[in-house]
C-alpha positions in Angstrom: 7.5 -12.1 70.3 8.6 -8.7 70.3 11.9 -7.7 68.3 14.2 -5.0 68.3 14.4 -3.4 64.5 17.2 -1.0 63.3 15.9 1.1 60.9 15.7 4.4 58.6 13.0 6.3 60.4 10.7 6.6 57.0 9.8 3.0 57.5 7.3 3.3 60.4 5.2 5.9 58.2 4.7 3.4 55.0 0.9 2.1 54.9 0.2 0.4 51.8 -2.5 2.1 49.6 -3.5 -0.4 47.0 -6.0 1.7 44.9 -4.0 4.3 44.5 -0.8 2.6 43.4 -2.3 0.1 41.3 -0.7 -2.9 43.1 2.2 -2.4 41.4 3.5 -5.7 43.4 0.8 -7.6 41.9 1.4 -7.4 38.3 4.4 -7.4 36.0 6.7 -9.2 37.6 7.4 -12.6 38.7 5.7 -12.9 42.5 7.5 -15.7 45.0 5.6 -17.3 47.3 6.8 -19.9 50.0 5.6 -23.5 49.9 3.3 -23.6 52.8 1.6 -20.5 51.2 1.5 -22.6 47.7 -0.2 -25.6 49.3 -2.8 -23.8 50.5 -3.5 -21.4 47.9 -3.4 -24.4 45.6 -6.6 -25.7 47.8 -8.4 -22.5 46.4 -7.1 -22.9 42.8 -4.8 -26.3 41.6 -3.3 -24.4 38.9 -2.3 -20.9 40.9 1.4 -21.6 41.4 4.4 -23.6 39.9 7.6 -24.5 41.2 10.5 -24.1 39.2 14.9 -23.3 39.7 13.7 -24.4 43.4 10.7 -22.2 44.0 7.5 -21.5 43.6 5.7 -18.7 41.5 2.5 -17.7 41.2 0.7 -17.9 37.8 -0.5 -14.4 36.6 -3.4 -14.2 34.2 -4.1 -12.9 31.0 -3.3 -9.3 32.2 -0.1 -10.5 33.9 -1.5 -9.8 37.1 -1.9 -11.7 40.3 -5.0 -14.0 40.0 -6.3 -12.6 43.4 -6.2 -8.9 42.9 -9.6 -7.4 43.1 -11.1 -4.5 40.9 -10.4 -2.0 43.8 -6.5 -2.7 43.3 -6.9 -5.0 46.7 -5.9 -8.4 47.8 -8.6 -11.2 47.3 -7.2 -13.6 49.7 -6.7 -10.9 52.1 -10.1 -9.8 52.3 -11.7 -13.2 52.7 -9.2 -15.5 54.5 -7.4 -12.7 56.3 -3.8 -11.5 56.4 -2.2 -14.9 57.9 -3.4 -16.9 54.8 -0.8 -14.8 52.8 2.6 -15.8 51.5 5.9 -14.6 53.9 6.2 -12.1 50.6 2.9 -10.4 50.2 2.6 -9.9 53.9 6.4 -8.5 54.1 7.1 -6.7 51.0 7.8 -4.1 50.5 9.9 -4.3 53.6 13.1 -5.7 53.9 14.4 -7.7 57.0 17.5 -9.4 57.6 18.5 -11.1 61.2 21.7 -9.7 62.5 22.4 -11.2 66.1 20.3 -10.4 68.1 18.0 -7.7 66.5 17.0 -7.3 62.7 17.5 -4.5 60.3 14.5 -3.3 58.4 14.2 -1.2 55.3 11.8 -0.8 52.3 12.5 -1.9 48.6 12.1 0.4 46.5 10.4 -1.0 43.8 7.4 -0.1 45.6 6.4 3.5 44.1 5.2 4.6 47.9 8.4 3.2 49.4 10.4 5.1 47.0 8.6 8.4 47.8 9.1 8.1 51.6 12.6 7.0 50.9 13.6 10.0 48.8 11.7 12.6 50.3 14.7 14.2 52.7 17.9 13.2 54.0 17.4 9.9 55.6 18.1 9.1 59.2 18.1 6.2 61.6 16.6 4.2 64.7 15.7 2.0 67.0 12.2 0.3 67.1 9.9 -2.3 69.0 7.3 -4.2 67.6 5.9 -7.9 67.5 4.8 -7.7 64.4 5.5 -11.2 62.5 7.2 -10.2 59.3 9.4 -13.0 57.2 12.8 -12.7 57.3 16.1 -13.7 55.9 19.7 -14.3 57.3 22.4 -12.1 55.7 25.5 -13.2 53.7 27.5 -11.5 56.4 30.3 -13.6 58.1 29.4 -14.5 61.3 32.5 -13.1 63.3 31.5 -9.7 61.3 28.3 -9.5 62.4 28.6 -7.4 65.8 30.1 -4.8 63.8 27.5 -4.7 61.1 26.2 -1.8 61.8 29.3 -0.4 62.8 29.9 -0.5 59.1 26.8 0.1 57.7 26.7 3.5 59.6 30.0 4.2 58.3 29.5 4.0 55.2 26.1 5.9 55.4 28.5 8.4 56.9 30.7 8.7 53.5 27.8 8.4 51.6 25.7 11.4 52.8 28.8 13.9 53.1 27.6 16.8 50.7 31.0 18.5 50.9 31.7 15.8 47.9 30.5 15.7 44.9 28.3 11.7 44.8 31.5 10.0 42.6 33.9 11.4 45.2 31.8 9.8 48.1 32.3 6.5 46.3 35.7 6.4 45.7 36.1 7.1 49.7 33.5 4.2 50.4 36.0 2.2 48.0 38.9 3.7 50.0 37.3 2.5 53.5 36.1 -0.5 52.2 39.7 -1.7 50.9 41.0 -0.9 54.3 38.2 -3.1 55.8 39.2 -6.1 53.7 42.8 -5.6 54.4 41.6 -5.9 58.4 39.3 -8.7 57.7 42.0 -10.4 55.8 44.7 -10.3 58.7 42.1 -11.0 61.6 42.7 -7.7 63.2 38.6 -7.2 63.3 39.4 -4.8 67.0 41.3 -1.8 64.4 37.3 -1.9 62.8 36.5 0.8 65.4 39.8 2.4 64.6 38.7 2.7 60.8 35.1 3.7 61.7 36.1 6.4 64.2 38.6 8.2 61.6 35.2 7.8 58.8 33.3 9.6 61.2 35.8 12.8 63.1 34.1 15.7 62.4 37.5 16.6 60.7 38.4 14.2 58.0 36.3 15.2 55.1 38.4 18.5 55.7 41.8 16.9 55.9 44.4 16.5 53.4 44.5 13.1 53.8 41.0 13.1 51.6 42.3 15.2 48.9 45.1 12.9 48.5 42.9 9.9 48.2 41.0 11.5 45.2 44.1 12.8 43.7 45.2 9.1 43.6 42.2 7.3 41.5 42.6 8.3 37.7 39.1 8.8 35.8 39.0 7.1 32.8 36.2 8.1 30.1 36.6 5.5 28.0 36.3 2.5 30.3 33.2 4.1 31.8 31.7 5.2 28.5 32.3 0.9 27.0 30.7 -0.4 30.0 28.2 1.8 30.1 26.9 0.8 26.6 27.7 -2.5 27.6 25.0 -2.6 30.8 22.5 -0.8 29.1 22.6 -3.2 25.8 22.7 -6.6 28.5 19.5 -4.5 30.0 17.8 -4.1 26.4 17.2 -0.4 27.9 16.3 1.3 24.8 17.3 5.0 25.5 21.0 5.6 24.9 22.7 6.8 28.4 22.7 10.1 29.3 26.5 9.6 30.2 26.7 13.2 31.9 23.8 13.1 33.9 25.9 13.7 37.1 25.0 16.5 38.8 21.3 16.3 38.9 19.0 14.8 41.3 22.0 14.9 43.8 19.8 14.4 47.1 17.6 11.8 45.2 20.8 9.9 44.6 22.3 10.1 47.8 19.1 9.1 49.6 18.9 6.0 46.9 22.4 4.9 47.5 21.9 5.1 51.4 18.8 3.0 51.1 20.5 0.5 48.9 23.4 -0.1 50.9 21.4 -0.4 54.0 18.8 -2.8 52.8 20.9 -5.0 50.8 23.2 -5.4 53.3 26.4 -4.2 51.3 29.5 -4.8 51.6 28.0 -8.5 52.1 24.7 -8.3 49.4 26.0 -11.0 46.9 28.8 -14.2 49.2 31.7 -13.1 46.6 34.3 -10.8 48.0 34.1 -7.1 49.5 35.5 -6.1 46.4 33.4 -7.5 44.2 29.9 -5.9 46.5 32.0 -2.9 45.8 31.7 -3.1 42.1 28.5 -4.2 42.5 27.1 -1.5 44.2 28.8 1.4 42.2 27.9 -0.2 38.6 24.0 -0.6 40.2 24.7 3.3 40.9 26.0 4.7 37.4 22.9 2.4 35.7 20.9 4.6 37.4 22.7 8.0 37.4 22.4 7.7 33.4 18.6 7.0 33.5 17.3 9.5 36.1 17.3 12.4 34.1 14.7 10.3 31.4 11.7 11.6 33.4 10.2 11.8 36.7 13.3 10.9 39.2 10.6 9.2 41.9 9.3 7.2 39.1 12.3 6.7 37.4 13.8 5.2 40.9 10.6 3.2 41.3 11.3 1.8 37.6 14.7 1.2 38.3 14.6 -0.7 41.3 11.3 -3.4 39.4 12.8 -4.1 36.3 16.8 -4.1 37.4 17.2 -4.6 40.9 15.0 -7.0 41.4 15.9 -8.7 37.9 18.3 -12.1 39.3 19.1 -12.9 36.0 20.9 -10.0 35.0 23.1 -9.0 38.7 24.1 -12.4 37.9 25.7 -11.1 34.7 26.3 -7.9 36.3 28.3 -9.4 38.9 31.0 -10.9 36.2 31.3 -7.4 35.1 32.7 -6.3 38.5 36.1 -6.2 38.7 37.8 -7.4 41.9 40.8 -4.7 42.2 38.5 -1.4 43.8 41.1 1.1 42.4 40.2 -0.8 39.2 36.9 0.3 39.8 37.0 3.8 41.5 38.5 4.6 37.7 34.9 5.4 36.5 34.5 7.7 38.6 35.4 11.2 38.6 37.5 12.5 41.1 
């Protein structure tokens, strides 16, 4: 059946290339699988999967790899029972799919090192695609009277978040700005003034305006509080390195196209059910991780890095998620104005 996909326009040009990225999906990390796909890849090997915290795993082998990868970096099962026989998550990843209404949105994780290149590689734009490809895919967190204006506020956000007359903190602490102003609609059940909100966010005008300068002039940077939870995130992380805590101004289009992608794909303000306030924290502690690391090496791998060992690591957004702090002025004070 075919469906109608709204998406960054990199995504139709990813091809997986095992060989030459190593399977990176395949090894050193724990790999999902549904429990159709664990019944019959258990027929092939009793052993191959376990179920555990309500799902099943895979088993990896002695090199903490898939047990199905080939020598030539391909997939085993692939080759000899065909594409179908997979899991919902080896046939999807590294794409991205949620259900909204009565289309889906599609992006690409970027814990896949060919994902993160297409993702990074120029400002990223948007559209509207076809296909009947049967992909798995998941229902959002987002409230179901919100979801008609979605994208609305996705695209809004993109908006603030790709305006290069700001320094990257500055666009945050308007995103906090628009955000607080959503959840102040949301909470009065005045969801019509949403296209109010969204069409001031994007007159060609308001970045301009003095009403912008006084909304930075209003949030106070405070050093200290982002230097202690700093530490604090990188020593939960057991990231060796010490953060490179003024590692702000590099990489600027590499962070911007980052940021886009993630709150796109993880459906912010709604990625985690807590409040938009707490998404908001969420999303701009994710960020400063990040920020302080990209200057460690390679930013495409350093990205691709990120996104495997943090993003994708359940355990520790859980604890991440109690460090948030659900007042967004609160949180706009680790960023510089």
């Amino acid at each position: 059946m075919e469906k109608t996909y709204y998406e960054p326009s990199y995504v139709h040009k990813f091809i997986c290339d095992g060989p030459s990225c190593k399977a990176a999906c395949c090894k050193n990390w724990q790999i999902e699988i549904d429990s159709k796909a664990a019944n019959r890849y258990r027929d092939k090997d009793s052993n191959i999967a376990d179920f555990k915290d309500g799902r099943y795993y895979l088993n990896l082998d002695k090199n903490n790899t898939c047990p199905f990868l080939t020598d030539k970096f391909l997939c085993g099962l692939q080759l000899t029972e065909g594409e179908k026989f997979l899991s919902g998550t080896c046939r999807t990843f590294p794409r991205r799919i949620y259900v909204v209404g009565d289309f889906c949105e599609r992006t690409l994780s970027l814990a896949c090192p060919l994902a993160t290149k297409l993702a990074l590689a120029e400002k990223i734009q948007f559209q509207t695609t076809k296909t009947d490809d049967e992909f798995e895919m998941y229902n959002p967190n987002v409230p179901d009277n919100l979801l008609d204006y979605l994208v609305e506020i996705q695209m809004t956000a993109v908006k603030i978040l790709q305006e290069r007359s700001l320094t990257i903190d500055q666009r945050l602490i308007i995103l906090g700005f628009f955000l607080d102003r959503l959840d102040e609609i949301i909470i009065r059940d005045k969801l019509e003034e949403i296209d109010h909100i969204a069409a001031l966010y994007h007159s060609k005008d308001f970045f301009d305006s003095e009403q912008v300068q006084l909304m930075l002039k209003s949030v106070r940077y405070d050093q200290a509080a982002y230097e202690k939870i700093m530490l604090e995130i990188f020593a939960k992380a057991e990231i060796i390195t010490k953060p490179n805590l003024e590692a702000r101004s590099m990489h600027v289009e590499i962070l911007e196209n980052y940021l886009v992608n993630e709150f796109f794909g993880n459906m912010y303000p709604w990625r985690t059910t807590g409040a938009i306030s707490q998404n908001y924290g969420l999303f701009v502690l994710t960020y400063k991780i990040l920020e302080a690391l990209i200057s460690e090496g390679d930013p495409i791998e350093i990205v691709a890095w990120f996104s495997r060992n943090i993003d994708h690591d359940v355990e520790y957004y859980n604890w991440l998620q109690t460090k948030t702090n659900l007042d967004i002025l609160k949180t706009m004070e680790i960023l510089r104005s």
